[in-house]
N, CA and C atoms as a LAMMPS dump frame, in Angstrom:
ITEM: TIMESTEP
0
ITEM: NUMBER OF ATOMS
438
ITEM: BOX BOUNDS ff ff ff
-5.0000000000000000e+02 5.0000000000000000e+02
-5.0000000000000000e+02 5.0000000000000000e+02
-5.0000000000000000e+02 5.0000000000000000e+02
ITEM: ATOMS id mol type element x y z
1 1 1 N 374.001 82.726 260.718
2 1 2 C 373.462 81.817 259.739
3 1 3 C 372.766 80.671 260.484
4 2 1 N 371.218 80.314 259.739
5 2 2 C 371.011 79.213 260.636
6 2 3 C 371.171 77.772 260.241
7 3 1 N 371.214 76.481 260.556
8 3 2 C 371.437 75.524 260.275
9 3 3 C 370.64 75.038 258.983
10 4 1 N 369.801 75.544 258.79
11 4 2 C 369.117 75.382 257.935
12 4 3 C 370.23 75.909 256.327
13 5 1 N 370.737 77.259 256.443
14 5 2 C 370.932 77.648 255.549
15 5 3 C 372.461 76.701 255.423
16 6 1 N 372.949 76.948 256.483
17 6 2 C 374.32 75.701 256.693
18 6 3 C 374.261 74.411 255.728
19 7 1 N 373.25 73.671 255.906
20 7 2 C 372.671 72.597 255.392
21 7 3 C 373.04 72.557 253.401
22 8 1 N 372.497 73.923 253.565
23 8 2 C 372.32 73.97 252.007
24 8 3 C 373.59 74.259 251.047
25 9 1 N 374.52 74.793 251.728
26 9 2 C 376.099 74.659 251.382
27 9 3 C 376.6 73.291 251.919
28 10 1 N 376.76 72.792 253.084
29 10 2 C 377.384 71.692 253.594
30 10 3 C 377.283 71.018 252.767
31 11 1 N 376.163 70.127 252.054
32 11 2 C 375.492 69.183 251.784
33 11 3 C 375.981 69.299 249.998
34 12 1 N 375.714 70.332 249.282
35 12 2 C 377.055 70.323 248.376
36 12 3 C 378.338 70.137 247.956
37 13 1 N 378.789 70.666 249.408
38 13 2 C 380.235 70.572 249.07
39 13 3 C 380.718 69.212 249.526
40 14 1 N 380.159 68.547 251.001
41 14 2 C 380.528 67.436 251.111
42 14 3 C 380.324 66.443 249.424
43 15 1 N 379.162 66.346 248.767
44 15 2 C 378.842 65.267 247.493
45 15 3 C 379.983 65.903 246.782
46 16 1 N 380.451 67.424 246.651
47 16 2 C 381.441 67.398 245.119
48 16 3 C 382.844 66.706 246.369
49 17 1 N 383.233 67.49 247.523
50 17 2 C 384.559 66.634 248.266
51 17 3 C 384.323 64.953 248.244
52 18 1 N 383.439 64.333 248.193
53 18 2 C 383.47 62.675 247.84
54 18 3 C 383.798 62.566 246.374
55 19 1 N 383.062 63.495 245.334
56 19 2 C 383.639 63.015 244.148
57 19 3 C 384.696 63.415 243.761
58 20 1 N 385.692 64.489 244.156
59 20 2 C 386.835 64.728 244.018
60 20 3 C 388.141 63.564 244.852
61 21 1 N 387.434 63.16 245.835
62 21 2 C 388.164 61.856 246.349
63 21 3 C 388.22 60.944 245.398
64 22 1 N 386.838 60.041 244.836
65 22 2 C 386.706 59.403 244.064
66 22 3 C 388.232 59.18 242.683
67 23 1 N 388.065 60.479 242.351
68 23 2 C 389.03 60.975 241.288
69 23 3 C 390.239 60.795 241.371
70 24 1 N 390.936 60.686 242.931
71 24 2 C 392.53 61.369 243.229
72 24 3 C 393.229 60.452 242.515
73 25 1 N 393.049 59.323 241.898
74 25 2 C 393.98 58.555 241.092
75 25 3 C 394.121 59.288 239.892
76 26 1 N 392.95 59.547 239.161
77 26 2 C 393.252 60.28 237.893
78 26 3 C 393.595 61.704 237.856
79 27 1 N 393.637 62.306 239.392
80 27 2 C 394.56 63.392 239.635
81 27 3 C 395.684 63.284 239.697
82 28 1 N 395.896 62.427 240.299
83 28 2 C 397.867 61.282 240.374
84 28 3 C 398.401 61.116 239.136
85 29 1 N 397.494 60.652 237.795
86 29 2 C 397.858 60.441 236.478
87 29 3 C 398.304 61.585 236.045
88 30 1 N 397.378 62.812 236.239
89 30 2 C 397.374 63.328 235.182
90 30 3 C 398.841 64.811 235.63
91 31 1 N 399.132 64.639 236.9
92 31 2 C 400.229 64.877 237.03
93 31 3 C 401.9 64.702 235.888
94 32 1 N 401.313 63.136 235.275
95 32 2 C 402.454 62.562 234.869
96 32 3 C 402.666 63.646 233.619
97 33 1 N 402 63.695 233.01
98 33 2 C 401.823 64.736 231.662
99 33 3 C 400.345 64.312 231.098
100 34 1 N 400.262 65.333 230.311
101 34 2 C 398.563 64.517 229.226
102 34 3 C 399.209 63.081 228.544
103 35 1 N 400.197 63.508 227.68
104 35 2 C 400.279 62.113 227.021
105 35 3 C 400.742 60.783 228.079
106 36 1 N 401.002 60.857 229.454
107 36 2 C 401.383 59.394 230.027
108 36 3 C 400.11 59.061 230.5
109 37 1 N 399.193 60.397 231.116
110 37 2 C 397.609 59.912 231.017
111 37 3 C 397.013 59.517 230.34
112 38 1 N 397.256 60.437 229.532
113 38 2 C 396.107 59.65 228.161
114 38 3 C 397.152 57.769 227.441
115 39 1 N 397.956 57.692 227.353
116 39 2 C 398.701 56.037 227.431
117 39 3 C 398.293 55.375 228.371
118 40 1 N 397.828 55.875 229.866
119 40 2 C 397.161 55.403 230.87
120 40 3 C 396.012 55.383 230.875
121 41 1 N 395.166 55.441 229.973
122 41 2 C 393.752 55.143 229.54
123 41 3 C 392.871 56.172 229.71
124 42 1 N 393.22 57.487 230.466
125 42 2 C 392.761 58.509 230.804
126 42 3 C 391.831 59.765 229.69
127 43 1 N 390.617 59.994 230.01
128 43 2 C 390.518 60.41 228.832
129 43 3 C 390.545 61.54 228.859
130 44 1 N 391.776 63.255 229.154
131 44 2 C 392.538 63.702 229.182
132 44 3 C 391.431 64.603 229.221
133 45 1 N 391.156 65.404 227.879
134 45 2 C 390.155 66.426 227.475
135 45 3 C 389.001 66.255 228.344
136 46 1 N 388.146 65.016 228.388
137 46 2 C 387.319 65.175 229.7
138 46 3 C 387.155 65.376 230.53
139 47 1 N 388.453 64.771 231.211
140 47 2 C 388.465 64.832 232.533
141 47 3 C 388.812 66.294 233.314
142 48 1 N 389.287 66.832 232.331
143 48 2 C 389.708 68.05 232.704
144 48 3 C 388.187 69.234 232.278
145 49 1 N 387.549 68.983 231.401
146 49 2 C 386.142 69.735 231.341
147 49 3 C 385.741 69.568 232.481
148 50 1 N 385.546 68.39 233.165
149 50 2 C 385.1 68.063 234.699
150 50 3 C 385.259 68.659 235.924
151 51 1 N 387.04 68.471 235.656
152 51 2 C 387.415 68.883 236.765
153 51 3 C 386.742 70.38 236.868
154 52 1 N 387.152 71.283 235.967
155 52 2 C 386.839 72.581 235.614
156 52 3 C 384.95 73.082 235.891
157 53 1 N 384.587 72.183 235.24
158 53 2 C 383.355 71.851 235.951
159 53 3 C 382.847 72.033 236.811
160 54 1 N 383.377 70.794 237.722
161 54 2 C 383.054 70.48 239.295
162 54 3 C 383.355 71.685 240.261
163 55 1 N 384.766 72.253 239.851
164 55 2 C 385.575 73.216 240.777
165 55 3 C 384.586 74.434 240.473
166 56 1 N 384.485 74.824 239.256
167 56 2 C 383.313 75.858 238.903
168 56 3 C 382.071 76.54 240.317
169 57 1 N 381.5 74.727 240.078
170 57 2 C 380.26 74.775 240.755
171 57 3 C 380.621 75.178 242.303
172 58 1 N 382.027 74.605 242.9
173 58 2 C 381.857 74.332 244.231
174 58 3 C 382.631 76.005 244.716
175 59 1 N 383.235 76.234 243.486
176 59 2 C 383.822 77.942 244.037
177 59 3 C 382.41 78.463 243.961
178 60 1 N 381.332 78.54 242.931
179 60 2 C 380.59 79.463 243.22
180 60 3 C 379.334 79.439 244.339
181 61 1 N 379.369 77.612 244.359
182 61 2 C 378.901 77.736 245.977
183 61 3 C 379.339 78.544 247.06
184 62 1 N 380.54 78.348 247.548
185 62 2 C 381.372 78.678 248.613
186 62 3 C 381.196 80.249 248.432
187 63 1 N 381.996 81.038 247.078
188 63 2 C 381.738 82.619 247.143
189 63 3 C 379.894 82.8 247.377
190 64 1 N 379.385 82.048 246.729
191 64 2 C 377.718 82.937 247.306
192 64 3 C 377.545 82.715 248.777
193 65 1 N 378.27 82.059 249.295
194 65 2 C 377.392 81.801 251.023
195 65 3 C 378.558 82.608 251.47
196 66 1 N 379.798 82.384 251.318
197 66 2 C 380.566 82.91 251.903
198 66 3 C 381.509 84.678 251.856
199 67 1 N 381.256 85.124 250.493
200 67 2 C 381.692 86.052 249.475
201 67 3 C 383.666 85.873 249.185
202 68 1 N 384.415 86.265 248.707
203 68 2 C 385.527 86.554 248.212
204 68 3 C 386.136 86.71 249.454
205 69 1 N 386.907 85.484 249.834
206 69 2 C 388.01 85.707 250.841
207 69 3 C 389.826 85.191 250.236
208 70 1 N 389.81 86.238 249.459
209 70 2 C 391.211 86.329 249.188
210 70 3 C 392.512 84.982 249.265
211 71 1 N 393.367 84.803 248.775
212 71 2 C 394.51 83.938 249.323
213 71 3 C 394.171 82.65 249.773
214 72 1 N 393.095 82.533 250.631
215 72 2 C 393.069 80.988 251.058
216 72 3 C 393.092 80.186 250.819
217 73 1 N 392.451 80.466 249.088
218 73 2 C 392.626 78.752 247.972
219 73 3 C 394.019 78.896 247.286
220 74 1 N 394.76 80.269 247.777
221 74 2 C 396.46 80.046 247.338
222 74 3 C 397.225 79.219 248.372
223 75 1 N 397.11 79.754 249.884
224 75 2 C 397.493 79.178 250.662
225 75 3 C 397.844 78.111 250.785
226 76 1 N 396.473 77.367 251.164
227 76 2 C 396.05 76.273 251.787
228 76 3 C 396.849 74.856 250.59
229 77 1 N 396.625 75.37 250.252
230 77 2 C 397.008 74.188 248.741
231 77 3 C 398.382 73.889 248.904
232 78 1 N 399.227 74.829 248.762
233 78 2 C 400.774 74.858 248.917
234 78 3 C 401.142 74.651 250.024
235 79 1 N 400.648 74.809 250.819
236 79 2 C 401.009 74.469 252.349
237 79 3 C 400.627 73.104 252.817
238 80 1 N 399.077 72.385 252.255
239 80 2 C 399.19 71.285 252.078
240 80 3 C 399.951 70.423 251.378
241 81 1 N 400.542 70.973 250.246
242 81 2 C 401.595 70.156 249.026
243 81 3 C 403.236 70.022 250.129
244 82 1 N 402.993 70.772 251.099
245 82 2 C 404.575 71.063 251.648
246 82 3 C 404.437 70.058 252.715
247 83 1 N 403.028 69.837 253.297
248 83 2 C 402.948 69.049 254.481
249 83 3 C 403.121 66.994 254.16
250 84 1 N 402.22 67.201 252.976
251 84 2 C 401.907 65.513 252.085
252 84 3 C 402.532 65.442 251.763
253 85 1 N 403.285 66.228 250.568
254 85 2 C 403.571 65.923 249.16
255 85 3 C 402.509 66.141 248.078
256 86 1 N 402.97 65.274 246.685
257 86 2 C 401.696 65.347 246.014
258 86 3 C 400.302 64.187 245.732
259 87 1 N 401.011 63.549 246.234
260 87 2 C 399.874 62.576 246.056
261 87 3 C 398.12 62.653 246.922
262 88 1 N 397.561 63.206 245.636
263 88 2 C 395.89 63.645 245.751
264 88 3 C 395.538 63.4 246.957
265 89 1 N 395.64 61.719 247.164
266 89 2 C 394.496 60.569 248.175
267 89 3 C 395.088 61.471 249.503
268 90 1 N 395.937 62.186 249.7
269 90 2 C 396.44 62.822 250.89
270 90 3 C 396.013 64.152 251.002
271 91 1 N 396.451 64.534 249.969
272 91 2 C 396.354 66.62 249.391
273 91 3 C 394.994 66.565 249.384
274 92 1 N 394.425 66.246 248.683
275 92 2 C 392.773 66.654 248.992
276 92 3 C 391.941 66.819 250.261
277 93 1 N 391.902 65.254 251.326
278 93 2 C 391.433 66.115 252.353
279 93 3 C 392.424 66.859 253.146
280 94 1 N 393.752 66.513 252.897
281 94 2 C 394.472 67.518 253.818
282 94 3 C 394.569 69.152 253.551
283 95 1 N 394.152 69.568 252.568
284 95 2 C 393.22 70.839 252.397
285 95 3 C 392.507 71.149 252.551
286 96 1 N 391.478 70.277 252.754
287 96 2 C 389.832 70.226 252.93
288 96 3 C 390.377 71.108 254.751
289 97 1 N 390.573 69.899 255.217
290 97 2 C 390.723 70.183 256.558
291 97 3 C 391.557 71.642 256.928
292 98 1 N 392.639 71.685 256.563
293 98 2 C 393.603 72.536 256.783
294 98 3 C 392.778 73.986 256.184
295 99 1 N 391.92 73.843 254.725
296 99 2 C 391.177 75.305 254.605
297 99 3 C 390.136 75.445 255.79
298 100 1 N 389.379 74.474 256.391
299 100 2 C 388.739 74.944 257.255
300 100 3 C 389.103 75.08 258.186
301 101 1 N 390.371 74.786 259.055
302 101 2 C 390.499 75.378 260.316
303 101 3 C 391.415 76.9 260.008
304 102 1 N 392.007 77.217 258.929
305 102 2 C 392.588 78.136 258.938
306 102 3 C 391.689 79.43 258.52
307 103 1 N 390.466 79.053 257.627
308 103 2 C 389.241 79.988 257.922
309 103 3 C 388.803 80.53 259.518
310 104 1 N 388.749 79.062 260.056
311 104 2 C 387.995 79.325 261.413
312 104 3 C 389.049 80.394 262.361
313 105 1 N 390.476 79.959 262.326
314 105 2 C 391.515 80.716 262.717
315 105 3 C 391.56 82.266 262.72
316 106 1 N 391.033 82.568 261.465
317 106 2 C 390.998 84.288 260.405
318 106 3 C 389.894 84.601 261.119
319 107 1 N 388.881 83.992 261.173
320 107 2 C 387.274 84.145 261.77
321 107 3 C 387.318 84.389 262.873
322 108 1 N 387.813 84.002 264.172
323 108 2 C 388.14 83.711 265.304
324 108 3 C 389.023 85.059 265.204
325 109 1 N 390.072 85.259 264.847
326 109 2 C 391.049 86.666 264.825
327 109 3 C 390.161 87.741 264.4
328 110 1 N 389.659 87.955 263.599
329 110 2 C 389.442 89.117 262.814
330 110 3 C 387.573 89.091 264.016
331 111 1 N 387.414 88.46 264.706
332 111 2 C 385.963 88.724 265.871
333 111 3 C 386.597 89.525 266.613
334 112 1 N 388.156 88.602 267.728
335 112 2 C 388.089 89.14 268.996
336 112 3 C 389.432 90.064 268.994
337 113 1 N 390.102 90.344 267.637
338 113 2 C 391.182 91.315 267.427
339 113 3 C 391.077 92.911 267.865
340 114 1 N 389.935 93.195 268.086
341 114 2 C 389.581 95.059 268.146
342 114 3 C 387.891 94.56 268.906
343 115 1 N 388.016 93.894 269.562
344 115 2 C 386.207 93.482 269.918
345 115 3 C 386.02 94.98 270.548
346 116 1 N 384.765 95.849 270.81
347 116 2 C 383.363 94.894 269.9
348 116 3 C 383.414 94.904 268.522
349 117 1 N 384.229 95.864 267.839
350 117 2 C 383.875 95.736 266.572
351 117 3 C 384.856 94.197 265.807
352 118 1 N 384.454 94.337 264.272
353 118 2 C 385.175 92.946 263.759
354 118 3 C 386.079 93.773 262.73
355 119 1 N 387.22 93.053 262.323
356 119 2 C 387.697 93.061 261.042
357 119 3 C 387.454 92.252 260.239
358 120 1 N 386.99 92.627 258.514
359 120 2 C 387.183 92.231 257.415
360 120 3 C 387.814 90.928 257.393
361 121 1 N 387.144 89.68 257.608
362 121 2 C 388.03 88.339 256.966
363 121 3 C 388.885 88.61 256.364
364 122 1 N 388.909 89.1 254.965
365 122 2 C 388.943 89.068 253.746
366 122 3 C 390.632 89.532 253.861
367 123 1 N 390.605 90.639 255.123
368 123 2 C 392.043 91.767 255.269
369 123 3 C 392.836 90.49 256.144
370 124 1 N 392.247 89.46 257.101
371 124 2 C 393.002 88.93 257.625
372 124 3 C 393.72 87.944 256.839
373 125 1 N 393.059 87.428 256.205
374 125 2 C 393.172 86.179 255.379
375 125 3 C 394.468 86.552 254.749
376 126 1 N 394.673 87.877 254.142
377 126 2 C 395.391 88.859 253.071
378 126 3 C 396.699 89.173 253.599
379 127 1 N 396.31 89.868 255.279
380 127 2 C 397.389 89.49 256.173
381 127 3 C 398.564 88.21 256.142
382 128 1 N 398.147 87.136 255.973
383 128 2 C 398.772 85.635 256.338
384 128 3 C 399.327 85.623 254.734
385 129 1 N 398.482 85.699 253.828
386 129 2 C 398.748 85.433 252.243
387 129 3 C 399.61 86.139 251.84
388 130 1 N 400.046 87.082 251.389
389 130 2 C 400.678 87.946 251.128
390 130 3 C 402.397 88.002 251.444
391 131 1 N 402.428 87.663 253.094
392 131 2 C 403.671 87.474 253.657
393 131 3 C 403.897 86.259 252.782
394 132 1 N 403.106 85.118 253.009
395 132 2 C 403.404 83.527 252.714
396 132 3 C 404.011 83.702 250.808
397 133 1 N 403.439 84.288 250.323
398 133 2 C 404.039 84.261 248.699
399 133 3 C 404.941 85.06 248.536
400 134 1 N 405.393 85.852 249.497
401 134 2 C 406.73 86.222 249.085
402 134 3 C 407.718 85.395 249.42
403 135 1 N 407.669 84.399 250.833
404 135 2 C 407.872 83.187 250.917
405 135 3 C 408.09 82.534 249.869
406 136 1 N 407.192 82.418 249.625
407 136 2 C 407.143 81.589 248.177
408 136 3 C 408.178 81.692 247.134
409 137 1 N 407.732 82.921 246.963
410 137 2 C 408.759 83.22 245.642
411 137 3 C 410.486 83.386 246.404
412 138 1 N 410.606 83.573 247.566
413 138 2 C 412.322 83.724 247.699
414 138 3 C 412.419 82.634 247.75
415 139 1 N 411.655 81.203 247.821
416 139 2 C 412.352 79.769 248.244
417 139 3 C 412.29 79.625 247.032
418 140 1 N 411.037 79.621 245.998
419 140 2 C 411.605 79.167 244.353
420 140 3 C 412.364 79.88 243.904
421 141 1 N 412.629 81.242 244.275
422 141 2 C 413.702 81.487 243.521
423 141 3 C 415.094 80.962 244.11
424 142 1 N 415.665 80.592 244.763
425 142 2 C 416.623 80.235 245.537
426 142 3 C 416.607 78.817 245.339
427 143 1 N 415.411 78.057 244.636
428 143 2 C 415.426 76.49 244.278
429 143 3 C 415.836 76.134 242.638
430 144 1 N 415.645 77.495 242.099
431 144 2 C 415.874 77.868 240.836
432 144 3 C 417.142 78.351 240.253
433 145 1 N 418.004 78.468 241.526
434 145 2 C 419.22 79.102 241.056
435 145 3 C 418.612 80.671 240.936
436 146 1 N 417.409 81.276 241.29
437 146 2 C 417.827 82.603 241.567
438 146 3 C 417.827 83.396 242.301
């Protein structure tokens, strides 16, 4: 890819990642429930067309330049929530960051794993994901009493 085409994703996603910063308070709210948001001046139904919105635009950026790489927007999220906590002003870029080096990680594996040829991102990514939610589910269930 050349810088040029780089440019034309970067330059998106950085303006929607500033306005999703912008937001992380009324991501913090709306945690509380709709109704302590919306008592918190929040205007609930909108903000959430937005969010839905915004996220819309920036997944279908990312899948057209990049195509369907499996797990990573499961991952990355929960693994950031385990590292912060929940509070947005943290979780947001600490995903930001944490999805891109763990792309670059899969990218980097799936080049020099079988060189010359490559493996499928998509299988590595799937690799890491897969183990991690069963993870998942034996710690909630075991946090759940089951």
């Amino acid at each position: 890819m050349s810088w040029t085409k780089a440019l034309i994703i970067i330059i998106p996603i950085l303006i929607l990642a500033m306005v999703f910063m912008l937001y992380a308070r009324e991501f913090n709210v709306i945690l509380l429930g709709d109704e302590h948001a919306k008592h918190l001046g929040l205007d609930v139904r909108m903000f959430k067309r937005m969010t839905i919105l915004l996220v819309s635009v920036l997944t279908a950026i990312s899948v057209a330049f990049s195509g369907i790489i499996g797990f990573l927007g499961l991952i990355v999220p929960h693994t950031s929530r385990m590292l912060v906590g929940g509070d947005h002003r943290l979780l947001l870029p600490t995903s930001m960051v944490l999805g891109a080096n763990v792309l670059l990680a899969a990218d980097l594996f799936s080049r020099l794993a079988v060189r010359p040829n490559e493996l499928p991102i998509g299988a590595v990514i799937s690799l890491i994901g897969a183990p991690f939610f069963v993870y998942l589910m034996v710690r909630r269930g075991k946090e759940y009493g089951g």
